[in-house]
N, CA, C and O atoms as a GROMACS GRO file, in nm:
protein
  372
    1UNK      N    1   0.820   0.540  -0.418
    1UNK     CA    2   0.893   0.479  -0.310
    1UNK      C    3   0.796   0.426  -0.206
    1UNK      O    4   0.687   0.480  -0.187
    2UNK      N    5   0.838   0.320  -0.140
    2UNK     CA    6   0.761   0.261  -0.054
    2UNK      C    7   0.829   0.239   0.072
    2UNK      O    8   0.940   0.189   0.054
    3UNK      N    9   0.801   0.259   0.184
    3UNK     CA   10   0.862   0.226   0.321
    3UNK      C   11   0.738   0.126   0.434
    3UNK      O   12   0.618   0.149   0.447
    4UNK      N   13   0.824   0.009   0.504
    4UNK     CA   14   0.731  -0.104   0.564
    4UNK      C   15   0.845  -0.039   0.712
    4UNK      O   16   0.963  -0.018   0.741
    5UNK      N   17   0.724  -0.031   0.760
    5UNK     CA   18   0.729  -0.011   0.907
    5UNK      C   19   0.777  -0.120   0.998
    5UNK      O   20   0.729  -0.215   0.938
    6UNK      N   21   0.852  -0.184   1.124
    6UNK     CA   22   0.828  -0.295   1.185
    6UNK      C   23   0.735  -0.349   1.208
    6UNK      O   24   0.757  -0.470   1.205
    7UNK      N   25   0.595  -0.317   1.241
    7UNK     CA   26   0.413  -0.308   1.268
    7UNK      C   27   0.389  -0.328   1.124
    7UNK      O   28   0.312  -0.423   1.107
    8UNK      N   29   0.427  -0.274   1.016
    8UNK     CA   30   0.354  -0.304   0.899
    8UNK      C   31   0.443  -0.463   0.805
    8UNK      O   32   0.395  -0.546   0.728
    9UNK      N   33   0.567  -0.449   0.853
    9UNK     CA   34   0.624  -0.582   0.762
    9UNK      C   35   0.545  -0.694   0.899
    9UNK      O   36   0.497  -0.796   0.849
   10UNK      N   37   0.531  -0.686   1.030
   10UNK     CA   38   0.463  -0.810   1.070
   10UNK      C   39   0.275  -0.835   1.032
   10UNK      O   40   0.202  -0.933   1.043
   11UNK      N   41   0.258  -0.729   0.996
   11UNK     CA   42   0.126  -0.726   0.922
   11UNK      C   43   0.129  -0.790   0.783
   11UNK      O   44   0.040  -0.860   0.734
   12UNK      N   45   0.237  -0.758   0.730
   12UNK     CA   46   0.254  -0.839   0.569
   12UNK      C   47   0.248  -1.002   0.602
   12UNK      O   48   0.162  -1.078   0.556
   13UNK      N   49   0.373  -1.046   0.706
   13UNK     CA   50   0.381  -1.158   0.692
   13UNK      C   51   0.273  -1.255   0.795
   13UNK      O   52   0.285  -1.372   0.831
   14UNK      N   53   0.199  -1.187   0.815
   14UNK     CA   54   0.068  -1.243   0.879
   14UNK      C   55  -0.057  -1.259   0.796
   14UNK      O   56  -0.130  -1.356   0.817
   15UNK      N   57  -0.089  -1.160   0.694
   15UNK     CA   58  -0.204  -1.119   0.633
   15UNK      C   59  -0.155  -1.166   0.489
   15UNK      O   60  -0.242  -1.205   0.410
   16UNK      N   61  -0.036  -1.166   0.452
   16UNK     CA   62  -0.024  -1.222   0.284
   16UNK      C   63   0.140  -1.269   0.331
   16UNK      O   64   0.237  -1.194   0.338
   17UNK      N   65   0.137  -1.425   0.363
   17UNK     CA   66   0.236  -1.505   0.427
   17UNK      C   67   0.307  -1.575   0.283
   17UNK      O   68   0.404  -1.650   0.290
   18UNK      N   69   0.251  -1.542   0.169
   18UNK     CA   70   0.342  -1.577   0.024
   18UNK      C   71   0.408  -1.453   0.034
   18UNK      O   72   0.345  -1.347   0.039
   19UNK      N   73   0.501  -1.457   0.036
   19UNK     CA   74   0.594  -1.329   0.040
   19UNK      C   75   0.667  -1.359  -0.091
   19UNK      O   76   0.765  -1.434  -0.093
   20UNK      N   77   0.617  -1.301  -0.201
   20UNK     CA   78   0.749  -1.315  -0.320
   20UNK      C   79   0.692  -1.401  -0.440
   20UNK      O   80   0.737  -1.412  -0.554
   21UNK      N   81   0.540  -1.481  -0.362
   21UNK     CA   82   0.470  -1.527  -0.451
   21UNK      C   83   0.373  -1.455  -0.538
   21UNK      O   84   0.335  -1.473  -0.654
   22UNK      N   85   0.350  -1.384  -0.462
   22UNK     CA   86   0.249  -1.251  -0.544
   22UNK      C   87   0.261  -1.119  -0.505
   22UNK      O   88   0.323  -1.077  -0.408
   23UNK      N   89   0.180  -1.040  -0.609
   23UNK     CA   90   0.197  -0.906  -0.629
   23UNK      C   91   0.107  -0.900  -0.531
   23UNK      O   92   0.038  -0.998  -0.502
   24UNK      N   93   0.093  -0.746  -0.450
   24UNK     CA   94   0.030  -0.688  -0.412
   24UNK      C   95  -0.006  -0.527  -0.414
   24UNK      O   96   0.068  -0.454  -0.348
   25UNK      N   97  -0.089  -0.481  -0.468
   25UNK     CA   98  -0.127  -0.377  -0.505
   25UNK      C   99  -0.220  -0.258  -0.425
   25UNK      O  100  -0.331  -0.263  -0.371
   26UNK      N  101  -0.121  -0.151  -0.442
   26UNK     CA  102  -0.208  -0.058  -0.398
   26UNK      C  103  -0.275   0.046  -0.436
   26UNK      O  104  -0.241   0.138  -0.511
   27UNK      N  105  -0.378   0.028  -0.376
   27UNK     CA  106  -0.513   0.136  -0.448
   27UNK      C  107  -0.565   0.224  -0.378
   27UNK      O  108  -0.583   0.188  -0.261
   28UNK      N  109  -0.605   0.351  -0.410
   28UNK     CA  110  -0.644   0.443  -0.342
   28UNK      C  111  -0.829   0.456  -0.382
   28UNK      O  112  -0.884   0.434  -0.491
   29UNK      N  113  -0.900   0.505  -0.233
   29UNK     CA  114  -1.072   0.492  -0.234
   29UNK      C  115  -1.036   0.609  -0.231
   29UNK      O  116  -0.929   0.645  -0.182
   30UNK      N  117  -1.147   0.708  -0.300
   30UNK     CA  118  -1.165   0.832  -0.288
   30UNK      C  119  -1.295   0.848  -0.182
   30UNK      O  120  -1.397   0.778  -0.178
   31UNK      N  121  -1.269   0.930  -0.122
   31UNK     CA  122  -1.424   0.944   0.020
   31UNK      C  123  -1.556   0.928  -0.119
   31UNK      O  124  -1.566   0.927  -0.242
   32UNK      N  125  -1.623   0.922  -0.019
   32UNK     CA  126  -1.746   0.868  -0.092
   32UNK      C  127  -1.848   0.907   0.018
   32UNK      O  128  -1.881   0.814   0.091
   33UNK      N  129  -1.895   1.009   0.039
   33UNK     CA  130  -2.050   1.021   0.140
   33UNK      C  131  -2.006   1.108   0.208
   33UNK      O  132  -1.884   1.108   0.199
   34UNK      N  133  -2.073   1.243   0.324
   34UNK     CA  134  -2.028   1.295   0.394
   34UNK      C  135  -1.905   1.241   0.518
   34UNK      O  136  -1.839   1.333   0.566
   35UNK      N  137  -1.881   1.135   0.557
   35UNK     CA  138  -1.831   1.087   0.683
   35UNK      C  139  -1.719   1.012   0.576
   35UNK      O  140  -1.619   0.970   0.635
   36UNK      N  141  -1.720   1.004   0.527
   36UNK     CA  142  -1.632   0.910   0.385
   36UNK      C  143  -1.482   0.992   0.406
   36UNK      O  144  -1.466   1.113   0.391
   37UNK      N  145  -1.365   0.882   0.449
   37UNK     CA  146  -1.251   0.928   0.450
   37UNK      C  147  -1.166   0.870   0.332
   37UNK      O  148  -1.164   0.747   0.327
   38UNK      N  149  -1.094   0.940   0.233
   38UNK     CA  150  -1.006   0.835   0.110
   38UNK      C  151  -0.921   0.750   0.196
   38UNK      O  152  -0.887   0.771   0.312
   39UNK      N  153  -0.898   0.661   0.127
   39UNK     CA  154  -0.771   0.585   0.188
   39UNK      C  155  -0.709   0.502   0.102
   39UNK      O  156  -0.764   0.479  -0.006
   40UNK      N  157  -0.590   0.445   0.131
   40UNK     CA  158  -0.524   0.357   0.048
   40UNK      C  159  -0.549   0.211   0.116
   40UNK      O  160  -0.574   0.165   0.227
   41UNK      N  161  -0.531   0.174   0.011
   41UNK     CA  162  -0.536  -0.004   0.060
   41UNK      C  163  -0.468  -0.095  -0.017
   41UNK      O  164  -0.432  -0.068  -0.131
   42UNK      N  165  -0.442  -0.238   0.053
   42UNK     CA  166  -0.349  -0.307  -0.054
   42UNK      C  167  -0.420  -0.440  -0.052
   42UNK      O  168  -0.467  -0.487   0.052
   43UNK      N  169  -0.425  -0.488  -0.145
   43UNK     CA  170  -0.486  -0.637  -0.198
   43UNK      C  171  -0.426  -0.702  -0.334
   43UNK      O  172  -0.391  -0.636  -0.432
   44UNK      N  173  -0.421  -0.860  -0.319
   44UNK     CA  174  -0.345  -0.899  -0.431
   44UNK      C  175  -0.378  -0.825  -0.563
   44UNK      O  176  -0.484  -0.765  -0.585
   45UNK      N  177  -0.274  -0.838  -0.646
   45UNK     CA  178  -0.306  -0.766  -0.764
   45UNK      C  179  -0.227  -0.818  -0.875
   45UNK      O  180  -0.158  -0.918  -0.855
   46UNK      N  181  -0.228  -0.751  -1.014
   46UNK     CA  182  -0.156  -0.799  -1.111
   46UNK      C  183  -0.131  -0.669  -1.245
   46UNK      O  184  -0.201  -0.619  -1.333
   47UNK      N  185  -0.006  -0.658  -1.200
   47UNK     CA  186   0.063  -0.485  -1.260
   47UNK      C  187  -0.022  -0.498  -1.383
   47UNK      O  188  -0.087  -0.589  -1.435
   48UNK      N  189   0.005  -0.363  -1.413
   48UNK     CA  190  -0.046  -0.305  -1.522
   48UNK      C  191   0.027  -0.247  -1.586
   48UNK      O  192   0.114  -0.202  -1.511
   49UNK      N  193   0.053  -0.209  -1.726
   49UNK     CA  194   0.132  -0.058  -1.807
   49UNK      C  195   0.186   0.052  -1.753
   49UNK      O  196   0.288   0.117  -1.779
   50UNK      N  197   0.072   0.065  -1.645
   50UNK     CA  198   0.045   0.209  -1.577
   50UNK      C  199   0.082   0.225  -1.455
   50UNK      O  200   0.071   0.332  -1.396
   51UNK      N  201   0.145   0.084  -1.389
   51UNK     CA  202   0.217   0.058  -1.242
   51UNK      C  203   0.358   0.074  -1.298
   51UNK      O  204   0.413   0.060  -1.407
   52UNK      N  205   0.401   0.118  -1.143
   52UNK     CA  206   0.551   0.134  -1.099
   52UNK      C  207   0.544   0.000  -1.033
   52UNK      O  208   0.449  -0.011  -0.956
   53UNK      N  209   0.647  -0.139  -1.049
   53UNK     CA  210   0.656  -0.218  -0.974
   53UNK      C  211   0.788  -0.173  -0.845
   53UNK      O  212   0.880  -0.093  -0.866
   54UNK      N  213   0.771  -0.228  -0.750
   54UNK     CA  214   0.883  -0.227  -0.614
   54UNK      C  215   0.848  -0.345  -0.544
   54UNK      O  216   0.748  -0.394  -0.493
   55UNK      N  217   1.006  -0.381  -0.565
   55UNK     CA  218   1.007  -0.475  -0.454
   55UNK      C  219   1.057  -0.454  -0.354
   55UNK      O  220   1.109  -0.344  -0.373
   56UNK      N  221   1.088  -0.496  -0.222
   56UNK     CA  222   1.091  -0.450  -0.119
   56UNK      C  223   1.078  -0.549  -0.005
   56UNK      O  224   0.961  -0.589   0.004
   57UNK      N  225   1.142  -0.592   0.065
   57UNK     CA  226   1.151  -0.726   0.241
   57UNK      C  227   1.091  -0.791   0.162
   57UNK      O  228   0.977  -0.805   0.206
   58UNK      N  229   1.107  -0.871   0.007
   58UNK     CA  230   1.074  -1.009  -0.011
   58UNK      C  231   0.883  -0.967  -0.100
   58UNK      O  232   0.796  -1.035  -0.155
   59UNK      N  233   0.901  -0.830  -0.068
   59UNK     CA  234   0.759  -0.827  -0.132
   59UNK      C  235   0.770  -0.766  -0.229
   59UNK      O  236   0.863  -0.687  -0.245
   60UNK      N  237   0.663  -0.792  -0.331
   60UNK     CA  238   0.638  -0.701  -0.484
   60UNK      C  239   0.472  -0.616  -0.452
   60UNK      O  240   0.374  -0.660  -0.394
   61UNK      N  241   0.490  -0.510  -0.503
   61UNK     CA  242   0.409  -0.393  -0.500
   61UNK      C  243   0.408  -0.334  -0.625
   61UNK      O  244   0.503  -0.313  -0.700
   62UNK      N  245   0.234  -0.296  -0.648
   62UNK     CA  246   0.233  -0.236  -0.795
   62UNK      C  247   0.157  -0.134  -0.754
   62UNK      O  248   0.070  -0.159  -0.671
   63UNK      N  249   0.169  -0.032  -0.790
   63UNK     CA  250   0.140   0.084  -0.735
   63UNK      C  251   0.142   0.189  -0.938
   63UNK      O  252   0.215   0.200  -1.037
   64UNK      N  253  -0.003   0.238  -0.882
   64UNK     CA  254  -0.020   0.341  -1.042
   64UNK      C  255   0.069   0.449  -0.996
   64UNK      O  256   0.076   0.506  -0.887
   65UNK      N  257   0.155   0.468  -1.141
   65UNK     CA  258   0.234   0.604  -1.174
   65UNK      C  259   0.195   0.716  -1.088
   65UNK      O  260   0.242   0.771  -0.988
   66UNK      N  261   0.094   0.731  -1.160
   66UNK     CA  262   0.018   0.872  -1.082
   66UNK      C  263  -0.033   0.882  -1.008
   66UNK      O  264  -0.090   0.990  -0.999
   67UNK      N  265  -0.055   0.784  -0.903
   67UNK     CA  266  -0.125   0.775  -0.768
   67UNK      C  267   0.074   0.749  -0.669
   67UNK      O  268   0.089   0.765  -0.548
   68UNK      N  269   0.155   0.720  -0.738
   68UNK     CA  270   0.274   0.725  -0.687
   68UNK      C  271   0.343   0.844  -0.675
   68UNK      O  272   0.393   0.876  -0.567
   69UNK      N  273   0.353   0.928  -0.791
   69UNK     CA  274   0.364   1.066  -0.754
   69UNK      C  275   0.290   1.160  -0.674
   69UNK      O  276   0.350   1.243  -0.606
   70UNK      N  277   0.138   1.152  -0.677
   70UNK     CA  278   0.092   1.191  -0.614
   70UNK      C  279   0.085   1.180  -0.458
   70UNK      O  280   0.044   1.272  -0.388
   71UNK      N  281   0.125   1.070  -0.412
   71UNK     CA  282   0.199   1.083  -0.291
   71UNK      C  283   0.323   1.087  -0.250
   71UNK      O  284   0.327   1.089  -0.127
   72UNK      N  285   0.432   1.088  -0.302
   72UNK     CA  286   0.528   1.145  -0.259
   72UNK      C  287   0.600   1.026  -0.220
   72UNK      O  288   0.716   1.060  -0.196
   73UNK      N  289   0.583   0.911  -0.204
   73UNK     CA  290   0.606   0.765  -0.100
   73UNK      C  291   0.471   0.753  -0.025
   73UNK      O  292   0.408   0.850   0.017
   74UNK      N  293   0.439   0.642  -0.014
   74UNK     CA  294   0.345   0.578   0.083
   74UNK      C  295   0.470   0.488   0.195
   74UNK      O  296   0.585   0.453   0.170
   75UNK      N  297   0.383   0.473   0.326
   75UNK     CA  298   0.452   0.389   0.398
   75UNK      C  299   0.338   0.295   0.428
   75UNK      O  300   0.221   0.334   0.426
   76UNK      N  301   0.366   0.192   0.453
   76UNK     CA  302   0.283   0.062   0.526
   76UNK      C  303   0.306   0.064   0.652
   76UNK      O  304   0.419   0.054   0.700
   77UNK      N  305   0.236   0.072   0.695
   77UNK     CA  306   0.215   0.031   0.871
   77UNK      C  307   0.073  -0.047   0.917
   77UNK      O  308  -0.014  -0.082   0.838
   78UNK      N  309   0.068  -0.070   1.080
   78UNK     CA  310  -0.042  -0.140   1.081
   78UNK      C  311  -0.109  -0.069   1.232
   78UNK      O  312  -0.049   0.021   1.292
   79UNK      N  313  -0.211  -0.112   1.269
   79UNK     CA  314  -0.243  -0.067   1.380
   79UNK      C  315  -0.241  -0.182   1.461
   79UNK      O  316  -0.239  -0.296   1.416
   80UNK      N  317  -0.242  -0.144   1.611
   80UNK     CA  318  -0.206  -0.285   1.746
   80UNK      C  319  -0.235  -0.349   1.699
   80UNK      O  320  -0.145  -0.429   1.673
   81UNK      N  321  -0.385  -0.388   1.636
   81UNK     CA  322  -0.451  -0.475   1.628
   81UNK      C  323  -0.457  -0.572   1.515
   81UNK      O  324  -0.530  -0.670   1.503
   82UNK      N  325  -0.338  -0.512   1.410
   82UNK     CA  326  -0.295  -0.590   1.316
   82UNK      C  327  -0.357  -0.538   1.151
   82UNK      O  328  -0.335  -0.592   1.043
   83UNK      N  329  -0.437  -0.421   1.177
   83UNK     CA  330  -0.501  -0.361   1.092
   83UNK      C  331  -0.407  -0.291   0.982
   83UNK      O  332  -0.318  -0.219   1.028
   84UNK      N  333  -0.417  -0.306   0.813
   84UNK     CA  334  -0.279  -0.201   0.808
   84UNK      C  335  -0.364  -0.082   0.744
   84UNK      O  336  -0.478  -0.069   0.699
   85UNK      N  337  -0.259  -0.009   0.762
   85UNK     CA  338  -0.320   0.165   0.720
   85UNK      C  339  -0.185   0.185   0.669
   85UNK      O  340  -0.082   0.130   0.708
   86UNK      N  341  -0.201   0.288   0.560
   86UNK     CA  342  -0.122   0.313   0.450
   86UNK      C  343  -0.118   0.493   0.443
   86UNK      O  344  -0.221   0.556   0.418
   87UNK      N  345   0.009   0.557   0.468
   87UNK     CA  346   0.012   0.657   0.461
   87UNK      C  347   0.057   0.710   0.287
   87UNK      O  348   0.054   0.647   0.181
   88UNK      N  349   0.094   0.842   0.315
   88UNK     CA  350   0.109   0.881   0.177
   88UNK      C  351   0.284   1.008   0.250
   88UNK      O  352   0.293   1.034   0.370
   89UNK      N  353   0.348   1.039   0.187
   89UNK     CA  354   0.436   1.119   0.230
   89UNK      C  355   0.346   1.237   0.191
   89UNK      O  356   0.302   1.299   0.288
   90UNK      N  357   0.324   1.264   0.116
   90UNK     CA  358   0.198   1.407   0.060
   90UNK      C  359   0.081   1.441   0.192
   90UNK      O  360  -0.016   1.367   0.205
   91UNK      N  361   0.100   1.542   0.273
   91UNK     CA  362  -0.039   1.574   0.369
   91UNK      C  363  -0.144   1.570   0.288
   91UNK      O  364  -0.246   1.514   0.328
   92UNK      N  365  -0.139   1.645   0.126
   92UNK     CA  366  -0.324   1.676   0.090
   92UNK      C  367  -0.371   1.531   0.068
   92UNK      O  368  -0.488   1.532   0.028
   93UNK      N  369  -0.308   1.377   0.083
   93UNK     CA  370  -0.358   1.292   0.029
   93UNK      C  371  -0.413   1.232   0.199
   93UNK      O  372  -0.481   1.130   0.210
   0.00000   0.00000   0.00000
């Protein structure tokens, strides 16, 4: 499941203004270095076997099976500044 915030759907239609034209995919960084935080992120993409597709306010999202369960739902949001950050419903993620 996926949830877009008011802050995160005006981040969509600012930052990827084809709404419906393409996929966009989300991927999770695992920390990497002492100061290294994981995070999720979303950039165009093109499903796989192994994605759950959702669509959602005009957008398509491919998101891996098991990076989907493993969080529980992600939500999209953005920060003031137009930045988006991607939660997980799961705290350990």
């Amino acid at each position: 499941m996926i949830t877009i915030t008011g802050s995160g759907e005006n981040m969509l239609k600012a930052t990827f203004p084809d709404a419906g034209k393409q996929t966009l995919r989300v991927t999770y960084n695992a920390a990497c270095g002492c100061r290294a935080q994981p995070k999720m992120s979303l950039a165009p993409g093109t499903p796989k076997a192994s994605d759950e597709v959702i669509a959602i306010s005009g957008y398509t999202f491919c998101v891996d099976k098991d990076l989907l369960a493993l969080t529980r739902g992600i939500t999209i949001s953005a920060y003031p500044d137009g930045r988006p950050f991607l939660t997980a419903k799961n705290p350990a993620i």
